[in-house]
C-alpha positions as CSV (number, residue, x, y, z in Angstrom):
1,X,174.3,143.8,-80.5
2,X,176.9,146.3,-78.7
3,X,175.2,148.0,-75.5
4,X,176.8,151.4,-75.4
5,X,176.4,154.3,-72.5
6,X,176.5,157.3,-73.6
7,X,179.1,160.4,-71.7
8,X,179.2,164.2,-72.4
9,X,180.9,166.7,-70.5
10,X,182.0,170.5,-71.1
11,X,184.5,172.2,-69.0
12,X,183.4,175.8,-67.8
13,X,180.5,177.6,-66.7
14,X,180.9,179.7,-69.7
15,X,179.7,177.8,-71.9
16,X,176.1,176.9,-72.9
17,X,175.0,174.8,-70.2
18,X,173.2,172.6,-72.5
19,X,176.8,171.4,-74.2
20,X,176.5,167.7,-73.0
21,X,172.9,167.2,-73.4
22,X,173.4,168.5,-77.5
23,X,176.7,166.1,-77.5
24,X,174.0,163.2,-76.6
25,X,172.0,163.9,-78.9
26,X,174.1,164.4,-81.3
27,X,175.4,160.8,-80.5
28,X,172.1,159.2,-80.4
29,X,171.3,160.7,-84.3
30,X,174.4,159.4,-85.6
31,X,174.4,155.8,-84.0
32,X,170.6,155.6,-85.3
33,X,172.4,156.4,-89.0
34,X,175.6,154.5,-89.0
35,X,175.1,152.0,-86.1
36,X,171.1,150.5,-85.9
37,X,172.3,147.6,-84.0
38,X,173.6,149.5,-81.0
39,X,171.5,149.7,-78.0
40,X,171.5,152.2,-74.8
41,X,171.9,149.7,-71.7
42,X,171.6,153.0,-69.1
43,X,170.6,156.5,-69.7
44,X,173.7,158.8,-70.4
45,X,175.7,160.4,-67.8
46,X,177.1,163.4,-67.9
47,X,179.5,166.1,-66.2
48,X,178.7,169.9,-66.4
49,X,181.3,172.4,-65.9
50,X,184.1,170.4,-65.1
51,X,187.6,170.2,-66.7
52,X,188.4,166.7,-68.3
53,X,191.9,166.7,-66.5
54,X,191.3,164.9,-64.2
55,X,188.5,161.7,-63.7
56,X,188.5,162.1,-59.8
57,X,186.7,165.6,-60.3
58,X,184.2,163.8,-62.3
59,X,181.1,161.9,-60.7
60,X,179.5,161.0,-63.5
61,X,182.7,159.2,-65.5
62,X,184.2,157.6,-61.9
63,X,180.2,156.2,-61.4
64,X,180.8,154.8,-65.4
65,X,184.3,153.2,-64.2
66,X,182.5,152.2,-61.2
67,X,179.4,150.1,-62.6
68,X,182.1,148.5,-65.4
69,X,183.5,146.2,-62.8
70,X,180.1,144.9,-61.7
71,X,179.1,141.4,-62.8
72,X,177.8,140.8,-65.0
73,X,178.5,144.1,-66.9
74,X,175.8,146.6,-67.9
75,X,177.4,147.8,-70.8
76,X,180.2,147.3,-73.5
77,X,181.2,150.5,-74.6
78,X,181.2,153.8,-73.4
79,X,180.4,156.4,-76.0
80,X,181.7,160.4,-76.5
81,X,181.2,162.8,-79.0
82,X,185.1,163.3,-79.1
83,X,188.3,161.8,-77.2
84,X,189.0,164.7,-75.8
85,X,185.4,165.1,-73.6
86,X,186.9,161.8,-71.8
87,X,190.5,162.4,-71.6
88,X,192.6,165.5,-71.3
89,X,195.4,163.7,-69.9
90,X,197.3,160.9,-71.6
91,X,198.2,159.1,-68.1
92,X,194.5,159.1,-67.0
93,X,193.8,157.5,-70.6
94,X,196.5,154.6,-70.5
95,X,195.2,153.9,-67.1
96,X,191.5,153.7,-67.8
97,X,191.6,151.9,-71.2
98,X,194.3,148.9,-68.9
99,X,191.2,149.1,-66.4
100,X,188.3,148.7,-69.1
101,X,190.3,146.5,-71.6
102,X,190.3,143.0,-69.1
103,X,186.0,143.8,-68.4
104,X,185.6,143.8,-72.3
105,X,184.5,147.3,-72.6
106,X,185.7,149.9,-74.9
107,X,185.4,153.5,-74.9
108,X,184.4,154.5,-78.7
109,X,185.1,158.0,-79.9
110,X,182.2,159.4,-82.9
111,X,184.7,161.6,-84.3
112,X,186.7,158.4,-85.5
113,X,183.9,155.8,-85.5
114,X,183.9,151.8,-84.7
115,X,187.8,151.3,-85.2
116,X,188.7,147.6,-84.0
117,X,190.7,148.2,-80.5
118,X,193.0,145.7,-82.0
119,X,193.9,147.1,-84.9
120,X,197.3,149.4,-85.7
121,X,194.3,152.0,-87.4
122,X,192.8,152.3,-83.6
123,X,196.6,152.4,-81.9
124,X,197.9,155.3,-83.7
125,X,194.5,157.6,-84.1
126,X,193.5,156.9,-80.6
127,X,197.2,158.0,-79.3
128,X,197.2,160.9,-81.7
129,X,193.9,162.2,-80.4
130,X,195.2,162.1,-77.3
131,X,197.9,164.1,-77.5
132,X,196.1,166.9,-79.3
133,X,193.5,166.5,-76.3
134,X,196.0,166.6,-74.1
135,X,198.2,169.7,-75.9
136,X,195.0,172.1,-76.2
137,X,193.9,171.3,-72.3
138,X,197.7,172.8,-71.6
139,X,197.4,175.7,-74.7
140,X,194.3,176.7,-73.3
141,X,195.6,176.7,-69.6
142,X,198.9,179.2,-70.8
143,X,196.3,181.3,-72.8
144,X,194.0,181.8,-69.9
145,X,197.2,182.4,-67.0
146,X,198.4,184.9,-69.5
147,X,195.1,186.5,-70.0
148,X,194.8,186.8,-65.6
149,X,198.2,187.9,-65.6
150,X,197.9,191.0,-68.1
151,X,194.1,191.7,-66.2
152,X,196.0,191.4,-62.9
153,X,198.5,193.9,-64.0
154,X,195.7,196.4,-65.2
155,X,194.5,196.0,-61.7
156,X,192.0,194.1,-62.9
157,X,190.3,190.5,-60.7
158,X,192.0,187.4,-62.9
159,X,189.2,185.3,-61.4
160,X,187.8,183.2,-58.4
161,X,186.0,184.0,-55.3
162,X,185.7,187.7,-54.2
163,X,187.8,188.5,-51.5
164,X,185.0,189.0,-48.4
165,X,184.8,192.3,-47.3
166,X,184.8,193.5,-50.8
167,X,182.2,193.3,-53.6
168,X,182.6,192.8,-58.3
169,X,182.0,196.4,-59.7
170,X,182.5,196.0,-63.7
171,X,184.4,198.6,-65.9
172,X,182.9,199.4,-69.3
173,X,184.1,201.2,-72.2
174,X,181.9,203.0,-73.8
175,X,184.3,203.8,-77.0
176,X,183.5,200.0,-76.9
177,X,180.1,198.7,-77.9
178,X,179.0,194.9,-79.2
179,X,176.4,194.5,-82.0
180,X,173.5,195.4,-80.3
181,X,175.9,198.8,-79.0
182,X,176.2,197.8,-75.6
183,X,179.2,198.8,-73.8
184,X,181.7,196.4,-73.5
185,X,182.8,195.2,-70.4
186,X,186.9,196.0,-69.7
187,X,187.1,193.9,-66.4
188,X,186.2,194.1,-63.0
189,X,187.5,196.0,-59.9
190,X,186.9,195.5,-56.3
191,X,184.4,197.6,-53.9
192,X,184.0,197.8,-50.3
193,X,180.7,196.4,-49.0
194,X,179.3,198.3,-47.0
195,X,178.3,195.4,-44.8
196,X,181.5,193.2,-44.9
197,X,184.4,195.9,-44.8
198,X,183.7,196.9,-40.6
199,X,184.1,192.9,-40.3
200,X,187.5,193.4,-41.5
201,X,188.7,196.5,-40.6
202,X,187.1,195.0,-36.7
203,X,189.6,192.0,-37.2
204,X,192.6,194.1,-37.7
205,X,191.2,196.5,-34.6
206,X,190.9,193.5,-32.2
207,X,194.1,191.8,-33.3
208,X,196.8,194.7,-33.7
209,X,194.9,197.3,-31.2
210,X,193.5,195.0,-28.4
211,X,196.1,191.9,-28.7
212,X,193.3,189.4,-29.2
213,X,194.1,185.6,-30.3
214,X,192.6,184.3,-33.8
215,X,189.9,182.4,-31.8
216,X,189.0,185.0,-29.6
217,X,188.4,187.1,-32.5
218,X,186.6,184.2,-34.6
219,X,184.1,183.8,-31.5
220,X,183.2,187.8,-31.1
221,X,182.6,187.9,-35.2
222,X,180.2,184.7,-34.8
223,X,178.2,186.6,-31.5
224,X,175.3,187.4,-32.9
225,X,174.8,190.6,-30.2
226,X,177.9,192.0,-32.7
227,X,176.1,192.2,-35.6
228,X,178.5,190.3,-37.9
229,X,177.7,186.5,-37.6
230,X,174.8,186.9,-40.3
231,X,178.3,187.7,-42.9
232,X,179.2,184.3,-43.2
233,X,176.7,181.5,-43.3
234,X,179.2,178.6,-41.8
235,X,180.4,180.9,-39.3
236,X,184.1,182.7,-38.7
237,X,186.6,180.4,-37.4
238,X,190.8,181.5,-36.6
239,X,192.0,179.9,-40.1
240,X,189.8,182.9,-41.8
241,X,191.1,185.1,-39.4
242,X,194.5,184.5,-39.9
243,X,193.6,184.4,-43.8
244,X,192.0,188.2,-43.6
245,X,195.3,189.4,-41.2
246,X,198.0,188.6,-43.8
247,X,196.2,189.4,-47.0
248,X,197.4,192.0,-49.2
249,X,194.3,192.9,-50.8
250,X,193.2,195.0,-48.1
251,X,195.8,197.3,-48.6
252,X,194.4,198.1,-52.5
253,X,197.2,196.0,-54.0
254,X,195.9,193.2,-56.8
255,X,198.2,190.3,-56.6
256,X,198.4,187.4,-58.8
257,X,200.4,183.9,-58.9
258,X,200.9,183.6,-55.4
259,X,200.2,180.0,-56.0
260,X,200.6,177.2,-57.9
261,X,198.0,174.8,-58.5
262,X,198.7,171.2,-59.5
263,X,197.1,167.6,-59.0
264,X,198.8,165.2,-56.5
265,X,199.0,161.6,-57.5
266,X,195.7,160.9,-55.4
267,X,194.3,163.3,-57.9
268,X,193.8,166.1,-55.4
269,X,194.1,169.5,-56.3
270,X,196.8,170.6,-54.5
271,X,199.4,174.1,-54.6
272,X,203.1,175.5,-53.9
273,X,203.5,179.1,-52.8
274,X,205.7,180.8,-54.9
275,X,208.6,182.7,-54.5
276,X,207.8,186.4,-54.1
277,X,210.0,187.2,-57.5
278,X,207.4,185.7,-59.8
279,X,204.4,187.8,-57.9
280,X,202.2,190.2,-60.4
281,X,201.3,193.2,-57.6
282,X,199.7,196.4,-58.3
283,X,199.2,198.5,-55.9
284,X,196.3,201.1,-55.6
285,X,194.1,198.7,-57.8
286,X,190.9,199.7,-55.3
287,X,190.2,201.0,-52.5
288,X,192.3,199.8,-49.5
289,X,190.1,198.7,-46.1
290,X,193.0,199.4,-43.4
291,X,196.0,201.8,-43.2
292,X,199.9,200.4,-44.4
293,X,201.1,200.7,-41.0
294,X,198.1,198.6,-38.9
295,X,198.8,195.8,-41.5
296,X,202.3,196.0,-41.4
297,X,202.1,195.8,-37.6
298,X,199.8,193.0,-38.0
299,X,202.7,191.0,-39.9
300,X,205.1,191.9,-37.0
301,X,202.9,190.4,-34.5
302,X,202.9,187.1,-36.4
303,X,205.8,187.1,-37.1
304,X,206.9,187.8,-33.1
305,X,204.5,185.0,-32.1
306,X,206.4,182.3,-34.9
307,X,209.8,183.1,-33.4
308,X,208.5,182.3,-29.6
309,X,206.7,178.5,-31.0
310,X,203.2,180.4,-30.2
311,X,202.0,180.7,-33.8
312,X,199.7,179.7,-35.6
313,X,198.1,177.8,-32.7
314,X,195.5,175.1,-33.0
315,X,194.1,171.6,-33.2
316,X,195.0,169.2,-35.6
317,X,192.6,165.9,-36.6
318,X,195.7,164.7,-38.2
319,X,199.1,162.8,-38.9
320,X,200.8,165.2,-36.5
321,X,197.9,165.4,-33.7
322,X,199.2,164.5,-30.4
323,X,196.4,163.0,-28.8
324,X,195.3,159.6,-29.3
325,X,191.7,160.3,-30.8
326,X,192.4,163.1,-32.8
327,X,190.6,162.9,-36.0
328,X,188.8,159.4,-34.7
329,X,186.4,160.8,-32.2
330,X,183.9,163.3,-33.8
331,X,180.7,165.4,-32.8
332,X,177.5,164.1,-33.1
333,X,175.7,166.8,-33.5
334,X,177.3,168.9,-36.8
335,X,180.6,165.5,-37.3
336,X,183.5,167.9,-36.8
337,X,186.1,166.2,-35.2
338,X,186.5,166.6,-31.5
339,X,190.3,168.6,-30.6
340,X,191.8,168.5,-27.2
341,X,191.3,171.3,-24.9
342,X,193.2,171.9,-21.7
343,X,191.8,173.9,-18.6
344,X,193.5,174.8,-15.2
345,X,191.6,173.4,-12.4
346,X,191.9,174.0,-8.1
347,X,195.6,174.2,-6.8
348,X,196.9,170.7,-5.2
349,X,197.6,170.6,-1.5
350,X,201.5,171.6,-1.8
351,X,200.2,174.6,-4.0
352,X,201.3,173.5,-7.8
353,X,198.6,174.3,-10.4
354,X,196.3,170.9,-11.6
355,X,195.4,170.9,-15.3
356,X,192.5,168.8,-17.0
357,X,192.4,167.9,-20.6
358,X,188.9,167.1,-22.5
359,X,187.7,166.4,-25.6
360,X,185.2,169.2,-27.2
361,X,183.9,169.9,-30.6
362,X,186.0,171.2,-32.8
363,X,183.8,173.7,-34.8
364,X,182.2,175.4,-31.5
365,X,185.5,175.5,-30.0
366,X,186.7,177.4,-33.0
367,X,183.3,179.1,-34.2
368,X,181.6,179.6,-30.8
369,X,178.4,177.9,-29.8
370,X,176.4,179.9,-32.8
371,X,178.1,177.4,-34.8
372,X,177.6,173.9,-32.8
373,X,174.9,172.9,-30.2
374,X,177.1,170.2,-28.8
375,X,178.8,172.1,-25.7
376,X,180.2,168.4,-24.0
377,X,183.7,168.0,-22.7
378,X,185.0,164.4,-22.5
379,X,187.6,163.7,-20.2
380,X,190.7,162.8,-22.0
381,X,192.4,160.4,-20.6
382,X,189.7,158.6,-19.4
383,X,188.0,158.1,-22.8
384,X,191.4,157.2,-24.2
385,X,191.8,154.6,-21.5
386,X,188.3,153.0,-22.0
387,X,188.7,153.2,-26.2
388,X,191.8,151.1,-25.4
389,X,190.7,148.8,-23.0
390,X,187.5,147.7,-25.2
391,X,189.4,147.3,-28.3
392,X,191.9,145.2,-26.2
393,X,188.9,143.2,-24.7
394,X,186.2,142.6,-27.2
395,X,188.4,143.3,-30.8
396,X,191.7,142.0,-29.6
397,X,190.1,138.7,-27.7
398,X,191.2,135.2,-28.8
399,X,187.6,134.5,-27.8
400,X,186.7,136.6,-30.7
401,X,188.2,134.2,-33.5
402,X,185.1,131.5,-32.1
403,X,182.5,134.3,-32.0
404,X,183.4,135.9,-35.7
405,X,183.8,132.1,-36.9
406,X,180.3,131.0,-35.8
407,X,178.5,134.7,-37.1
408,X,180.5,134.2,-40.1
409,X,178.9,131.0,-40.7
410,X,175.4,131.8,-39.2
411,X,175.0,134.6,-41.8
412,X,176.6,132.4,-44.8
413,X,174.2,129.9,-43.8
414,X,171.0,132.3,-44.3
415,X,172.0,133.7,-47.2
416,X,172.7,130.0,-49.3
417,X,168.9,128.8,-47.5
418,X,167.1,132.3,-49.2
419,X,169.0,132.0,-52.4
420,X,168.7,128.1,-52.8
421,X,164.7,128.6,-52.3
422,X,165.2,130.9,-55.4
423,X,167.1,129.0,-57.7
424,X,164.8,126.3,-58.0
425,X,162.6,129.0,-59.8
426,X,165.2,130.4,-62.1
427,X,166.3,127.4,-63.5
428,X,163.1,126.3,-64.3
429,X,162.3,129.8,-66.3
430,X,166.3,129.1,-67.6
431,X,164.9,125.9,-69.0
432,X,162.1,127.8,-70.5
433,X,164.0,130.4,-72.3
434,X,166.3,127.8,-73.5
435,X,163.4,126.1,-75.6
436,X,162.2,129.2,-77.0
437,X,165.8,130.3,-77.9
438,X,166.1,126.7,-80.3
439,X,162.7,127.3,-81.4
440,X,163.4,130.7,-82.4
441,X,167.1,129.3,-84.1
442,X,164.9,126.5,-85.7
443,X,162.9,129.2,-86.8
444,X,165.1,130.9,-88.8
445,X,166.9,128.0,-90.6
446,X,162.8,127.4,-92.1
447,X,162.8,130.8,-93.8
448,X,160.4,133.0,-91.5
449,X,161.5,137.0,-91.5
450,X,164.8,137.4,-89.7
451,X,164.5,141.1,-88.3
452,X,161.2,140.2,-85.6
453,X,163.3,136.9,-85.1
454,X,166.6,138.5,-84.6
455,X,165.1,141.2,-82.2
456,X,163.5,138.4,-80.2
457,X,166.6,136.2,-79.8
458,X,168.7,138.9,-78.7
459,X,166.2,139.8,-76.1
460,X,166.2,136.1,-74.8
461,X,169.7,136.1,-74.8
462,X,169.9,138.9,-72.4
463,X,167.5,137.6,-70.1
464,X,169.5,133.3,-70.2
465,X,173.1,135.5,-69.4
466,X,171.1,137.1,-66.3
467,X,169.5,133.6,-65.5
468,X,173.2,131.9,-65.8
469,X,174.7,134.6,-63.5
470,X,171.6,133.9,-60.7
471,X,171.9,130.0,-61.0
472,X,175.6,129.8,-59.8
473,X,175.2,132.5,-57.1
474,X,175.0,130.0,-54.3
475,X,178.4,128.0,-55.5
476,X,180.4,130.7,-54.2
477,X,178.4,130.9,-50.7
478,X,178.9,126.9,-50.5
479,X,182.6,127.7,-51.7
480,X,182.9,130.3,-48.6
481,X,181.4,128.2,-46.1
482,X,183.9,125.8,-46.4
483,X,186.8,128.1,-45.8
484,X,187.3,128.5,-42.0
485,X,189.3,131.3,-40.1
486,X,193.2,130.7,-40.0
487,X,193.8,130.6,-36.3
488,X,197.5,130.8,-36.3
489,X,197.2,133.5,-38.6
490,X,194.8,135.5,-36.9
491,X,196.5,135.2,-33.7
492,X,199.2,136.6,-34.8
493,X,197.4,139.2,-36.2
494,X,196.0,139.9,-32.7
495,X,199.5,139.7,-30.9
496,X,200.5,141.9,-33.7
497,X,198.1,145.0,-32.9
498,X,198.2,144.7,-29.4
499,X,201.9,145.3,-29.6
500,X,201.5,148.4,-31.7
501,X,198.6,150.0,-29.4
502,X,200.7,149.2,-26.1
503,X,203.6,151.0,-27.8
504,X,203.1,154.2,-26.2
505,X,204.3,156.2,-29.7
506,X,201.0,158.5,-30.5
507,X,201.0,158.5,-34.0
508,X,201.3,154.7,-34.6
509,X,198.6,153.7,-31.7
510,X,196.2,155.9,-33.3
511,X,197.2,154.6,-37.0
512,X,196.2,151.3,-35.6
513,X,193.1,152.1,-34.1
514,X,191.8,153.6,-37.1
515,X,192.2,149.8,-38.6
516,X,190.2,148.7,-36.0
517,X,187.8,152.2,-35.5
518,X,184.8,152.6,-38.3
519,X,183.0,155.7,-36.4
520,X,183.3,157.0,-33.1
521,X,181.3,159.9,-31.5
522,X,180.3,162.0,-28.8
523,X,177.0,163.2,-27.8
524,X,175.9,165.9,-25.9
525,X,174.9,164.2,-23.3
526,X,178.3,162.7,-22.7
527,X,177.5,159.1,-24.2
528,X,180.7,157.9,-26.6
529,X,179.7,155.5,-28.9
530,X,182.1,153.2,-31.3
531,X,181.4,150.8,-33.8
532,X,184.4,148.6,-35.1
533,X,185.7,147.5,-38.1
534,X,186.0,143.5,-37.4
535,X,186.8,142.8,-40.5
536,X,190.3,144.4,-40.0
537,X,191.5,141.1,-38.4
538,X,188.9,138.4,-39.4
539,X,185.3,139.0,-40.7
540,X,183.5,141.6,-42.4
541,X,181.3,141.9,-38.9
542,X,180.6,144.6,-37.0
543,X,180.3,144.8,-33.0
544,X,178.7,148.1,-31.6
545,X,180.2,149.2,-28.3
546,X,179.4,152.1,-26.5
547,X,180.0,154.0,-22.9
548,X,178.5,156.3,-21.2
549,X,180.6,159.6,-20.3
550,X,177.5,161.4,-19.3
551,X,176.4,163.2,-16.0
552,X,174.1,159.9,-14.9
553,X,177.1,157.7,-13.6
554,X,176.2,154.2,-15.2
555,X,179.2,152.0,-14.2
556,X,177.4,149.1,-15.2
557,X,178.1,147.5,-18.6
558,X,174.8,147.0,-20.7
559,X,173.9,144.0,-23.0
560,X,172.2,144.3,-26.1
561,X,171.3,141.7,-28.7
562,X,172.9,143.5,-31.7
563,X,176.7,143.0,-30.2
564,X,179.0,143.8,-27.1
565,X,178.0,147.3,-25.6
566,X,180.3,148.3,-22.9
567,X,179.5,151.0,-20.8
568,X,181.6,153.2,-18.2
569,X,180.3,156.4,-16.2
570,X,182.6,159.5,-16.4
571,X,181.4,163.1,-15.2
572,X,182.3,165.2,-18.0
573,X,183.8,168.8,-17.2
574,X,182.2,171.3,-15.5
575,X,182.3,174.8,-15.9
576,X,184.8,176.5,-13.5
577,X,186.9,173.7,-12.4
C-alpha cells in the first residue's frame, strides 16, 4: 500500500476558484481506477491563487515539505494533477526532490502516472516536464508584461493596487459586445475620489506650502478632528507620505516598469528601480490631483534636504540602526518595534543645552497616538545598561553551566519517568498485534479469502510501525542523559560573547544579543521585560528576566519560581523636560 497526499494549486484570481478542489477530485477518480491500492494518509492541501514559482509563497506545499521530515513519516508520496501545479522553476524542483528522495517520499505526477523514480523513463519525462513548466511560467510572464505595457501606453491601469486618492472607472466599447451583447470592457482609467483626493492635494499643501516634515504631516492626516484618519484603516505614517510627494500619478501621467520585480535567494520578492530610459509614461491619462509646478517644487525640496544629509529621516529596526536595541525591544501593546527619540531638556549650569534619548513606540511615533495606545518613553541608556548587565550576570555566568546542567537533567529525568510508565503498555499491545499479524499470515497460507485478510494486515501493520516508533522513544532520553555539558567548551563560548558585547562597535553588540534575546518588550507602564534564548550557549532553557522602568521606583530585584527576574526602577520621561 503507497499512502499518497494529495496537492492542487492554480495561480490567479482569475481563474475559477474552484480549480484545485476539481484537480482533487480529479485525482481521487483516477487513483480509484488505475491505482485501488493507494490510500489518502491526510486530507489534501491546497494553494489558491498563488503562482507555482516560488514554494516560499506557498503554505500549503512548505506545510507538505514540513510534515515529510517528521518521524515516522505520514505519507509516501505527494500527488498532483500535473508537474507543473508543483514546480514552475527547475531549481526549486532539483532542490525539493534531493530533500524528499533521502525520507523515501516521491512526488508522483497523474499526467505521466507511477514511473519508477529510478528508472531512465522517470529521468528524462520528469526533466522534460519541467522545463516546459518552467518555459510557459516565463511565456506567460512576457505575454502578460507586454499586455501592461501596450494598456499602459493607451493610458490604461496595467494592474495592482489603485493608487489612494484615486478610484477604477472602466471604459467600454460599445461597437464591442460578448455573446450575451454586453459591452466589452477596453480597460480601466483612474478617478478622483471624492473622499481621498483633499488627503492628497492636503499633503502636497502642508509639505511645499507650510514646510512641514513627513511625520508632522503623517500625524495631522491620522487626527481624527481632521477628518482624514477614517482614509486609511492602519493609519498614515511618513513612508506613505514620502510615497504620495514623489509620485507621478498625481500629475495625470500613467507610468509603467519603474520596477523590476525578482525573487532573492531567500525567496523573497524583491525589486530594482529602473533606469528612466526604459519607463512607459503617458501623460494626461486622467485627471491630475495637484498643479506641475507644486509637484515639481515638491521634488526640489527633497532633493535640497538629500544634499544637506537631512533626508529621508527616520528610525531604522535594522542592520544599520545605531542604537543598541533597535529592532530587539518592541511595543507591547500593537509589537512595533520601539525607535530612539531624542528631546532637549533644562540648560546645565555653564548654559550648554542637555539632551535625553528614550525609547518610544515606533508606530505612534510615526502614526500618532490614534494609531498606538502605548505613549511610554524608556530611558536609553539606562535600559541599554541594565539589558547588558543582566545578560552579563544571569546568561554570561559560569554559575550558569551548573544551573542549565542540573535543569537539563531535572527535565530529561521527568520526561524518561512519564514515558517509561507508558511503554510498559505499548509493548504489551506490540506483543498483541504481533500474534494477530502471524495468525493472519498463517491464515492466508490455509486458503481463506485474501482481500478481507490483506486489508486487515496492512492495518496491523500500520498500527506495529507506530508501536515500534513509541517503544524506543525513551533510548534516546537515556542516550541524552548521559551526555553532560562541555565545560571548556562552553566557557569559551561565554568569554567569547562577552568580548563581542564589551566591544563597544553597535552593530556587532546588538548582533550578539539577538543570539542571546528571544523577546523583549515594553509596557506602558514602563515595565521592560526579556526572556532569553539559553540555548544559544548551552541548553534549550529559558530564564525570564524582567525590570521595572516604571513611575513606582522598585529598586529591589524580585524572585520568582519560574527563573531569575531582575528588576531596576527608572522614571521614564516626562512631558516637558
Amino acid at each position: 500500500m503507497l499512502r499518497i497526499v494529495i496537492y492542487g494549486r492554480f495561480s490567479s484570481e482569475l481563474q475559477n476558484e474552484r480549480s484545485a478542489d476539481d484537480q482533487i477530485e480529479a485525482i481521487r477518480a483516477e487513483v480509484r481506477r488505475r491505482f485501488p491500492h493507494w490510500k489518502e494518509s491526510l486530507p489534501p492541501f491546497k494553494d489558491e491563487a498563488i503562482s507555482g514559482r516560488n514554494i516560499a509563497n506557498r503554505p500549503a506545499f512548505s506545510k507538505l515539505l514540513e510534515l515529510a521530515r517528521q518521524m515516522p513519516r505520514p505519507f509516501d508520496a505527494i500527488v498532483v494533477e500535473d508537474i507543473s501545479r508543483a514546480f514552475r522553476n527547475r531549481e526549486e524542483a532539483a532542490r525539493t526532490r534531493s530533500m524528499l528522495r533521502p525520507l523515501g517520499i516521491r512526488i508522483i505526477s497523474m499526467a505521466e502516472g507511477d514511473l519508477d523514480p529510478d528508472s531512465e523513463a522517470a529521468l528524462w519525462v520528469g526533466g522534460i516536464k519541467e522545463i516546459k513548466a518552467e518555459a510557459d511560467s516565463l511565456e506567460i510572464a512576457r505575454r502578460t508584461r507586454r499586455g501592461q505595457r501596450l494598456q499602459a501606453e493607451r493610458g490604461y491601469s496595467a494592474g495592482g493596487p489603485t493608487n489612494f486618492g484615486y478610484r477604477r472607472k472602466p471604459v467600454y466599447v460599445p461597437e464591442r459586445a460578448d455573446r450575451d451583447g454586453n459591452p466589452l470592457r477596453d480597460g480601466v482609467v483612474l478617478e478622483p475620489d471624492p473622499l481621498a483626493a483633499p488627503a492628497v492635494r492636503k499633503v502636497f499643501s502642508l509639505f511645499v506650502e507650510e514646510g512641514w516634515g513627513l511625520r508632522r504631516v503623517a500625524l495631522f492626516l491620522n487626527d481624527p478632528r481632521n477628518g482624514f484618519a477614517h482614509l486609511k484603516r492602519r493609519g498614515f505614517c511618513p513612508t506613505f507620505v514620502r510615497t504620495v510627494l514623489q509620485n507621478r500619478v498625481y500629475l495625470g501621467e500613467r507610468v509603467y516598469n519603474v520596477r523590476t520585480f525578482y525573487r532573492g535567494p531567500d525567496g523573497r520578492r524583491r525589486y530594482r528601480r529602473n533606469p528612466p530610459d526604459q519607463w512607459t509614461i503617458r501623460p494626461d491619462a486622467h485627471p491630475p490631483l495637484v498643479d506641475r509646478p507644486i509637484f515639481e517644487k515638491a521634488q526640489a525640496l527633497f532633493a535640497a534636504r538629500r544634499e544637506a544629509g537631512r533626508f529621508p529621516k527616520g528610525e531604522t529596526a535594522g542592520r544599520n540602526a545605531r542604537h543598541l536595541l533597535s529592532g530587539l525591544l518592541r511595543c507591547v501593546e500593537c509589537g512595533a518595534p520601539m525607535v530612539a527619540r531624542a528631546s532637549g531638556g533644562r540648560r546645565a549650569p555653564d548654559g550648554t543645552a542637555r539632551q535625553y534619548s528614550y525609547y518610544v513606540c515606533g508606530i505612534r511615533h510615526r502614526r500618532g497616538p490614534n494609531a498606538c495606545t502605548n505613549s511610554v518613553s524608556i530611558p536609553l541608556g539606562d535600559v541599554d545598561r541594565w539589558v547588558l548587565d543582566t545578560v552579563d550576570e544571569f546568561v554570561l555566568d559560569e554559575d550558569a553551566i551548573e544551573f542549565v546542567e542540573s535543569k537539563r537533567r531535572r527535565i530529561l529525568l521527568d520526561a524518561l519517568e512519564e514515558r517509561s510508565r507508558g511503554e510498559e503498555a505499548v509493548a504489551r499491545e506490540l506483543s498483541t498485534v504481533e500474534r494477530e499479524i502471524a495468525r493472519l499470515v498463517d491464515a492466508l497460507k490455509e486458503g481463506l479469502p485474501a482481500r478481507p485478510v490483506r486489508e486487515e494486515l496492512e492495518r496491523l501493520e500500520e498500527r506495529r510501525s507506530a508501536l515500534s516508533a513509541r517503544a524506543g522513544a525513551s533510548e534516546g532520553l537515556r542516550a541524552l542523559l548521559a551526555e553532560r555539558i562541555d565545560r571548556h567548551l562552553a566557557s569559551n563560548a561565554l568569554r567569547r560573547s562577552r568580548d563581542i558585547l564589551a566591544c563597544g562597535n553597535a552593530f556587532r553588540v546588538r548582533e550578539e544579543l539577538a543570539g542571546h534575546v528571544r523577546e523583549m518588550s515594553a509596557a506602558p507602564d514602563g515595565l521592560v521585560r526579556m526572556v532569553t534564548r539559553s540555548h544559544s550557549l548551552f541548553g534549550d532553557l529559558e530564564k525570564i528576566l524582567g525590570a521595572s522602568f516604571g513611575r513606582d521606583g522598585d529598586d529591589e530585584p524580585d524572585s520568582s519560581l519560574t527563573g531569575l527576574v531582575a528588576g531596576a526602577g527608572f522614571e521614564p520621561a516626562t512631558s516637558g523636560l
